[in-house]
C-alpha positions in Angstrom: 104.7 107.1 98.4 104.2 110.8 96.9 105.1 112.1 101.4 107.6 109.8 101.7 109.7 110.9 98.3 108.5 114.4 99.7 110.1 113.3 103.0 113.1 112.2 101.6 113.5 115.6 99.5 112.9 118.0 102.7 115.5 115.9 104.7 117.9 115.5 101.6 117.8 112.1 101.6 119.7 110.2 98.7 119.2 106.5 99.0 115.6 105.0 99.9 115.4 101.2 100.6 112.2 100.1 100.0 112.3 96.2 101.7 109.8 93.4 101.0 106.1 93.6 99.4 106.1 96.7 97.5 102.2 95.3 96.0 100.3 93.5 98.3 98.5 90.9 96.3 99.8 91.7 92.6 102.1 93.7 90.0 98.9 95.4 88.7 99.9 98.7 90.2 104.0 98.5 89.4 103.1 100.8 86.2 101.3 103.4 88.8 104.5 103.1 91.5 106.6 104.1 88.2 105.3 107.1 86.9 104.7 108.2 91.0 108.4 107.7 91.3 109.2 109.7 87.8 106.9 112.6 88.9 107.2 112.7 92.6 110.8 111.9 93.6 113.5 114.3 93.8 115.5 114.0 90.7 119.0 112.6 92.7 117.5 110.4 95.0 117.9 106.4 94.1 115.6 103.8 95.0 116.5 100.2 95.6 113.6 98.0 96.1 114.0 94.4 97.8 111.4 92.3 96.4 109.3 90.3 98.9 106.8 87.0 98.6 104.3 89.2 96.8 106.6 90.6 94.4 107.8 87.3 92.3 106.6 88.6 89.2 109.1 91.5 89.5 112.0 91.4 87.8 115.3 93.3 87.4 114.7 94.6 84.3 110.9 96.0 85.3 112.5 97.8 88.0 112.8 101.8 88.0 115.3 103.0 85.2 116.7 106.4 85.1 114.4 109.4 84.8 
């Protein structure tokens, strides 16, 4: 994740779509994909993430808020 919101910064990207299965088996790592996206994304880039079949237990409200 840390290269692609490097990515995105280089090509001044401002929208990243992240679709389906962000955790493979669990939401044990959302808190870890939270502060990587605090620390490593450029500050006006937003991130929508489409939950897949491995993400149930993520909801709305657990999903990134403003830095």
């Amino acid at each position: 994740m840390r290269n692609i919101f490097t990515q995105c910064q280089k090509l001044e990207v401002n929208l990243l779509i992240i679709a389906g299965d962000l955790f493979d088996k669990s939401l044990a790592y959302y808190d870890e994909f939270d502060q990587l996206h605090h620390e490593s994304s450029p500050p006006d880039l937003k991130t929508i993430i489409l939950p897949g079949n491995h993400d149930l237990g993520l909801k709305q409200g657990n999903l990134l808020g403003d830095k």
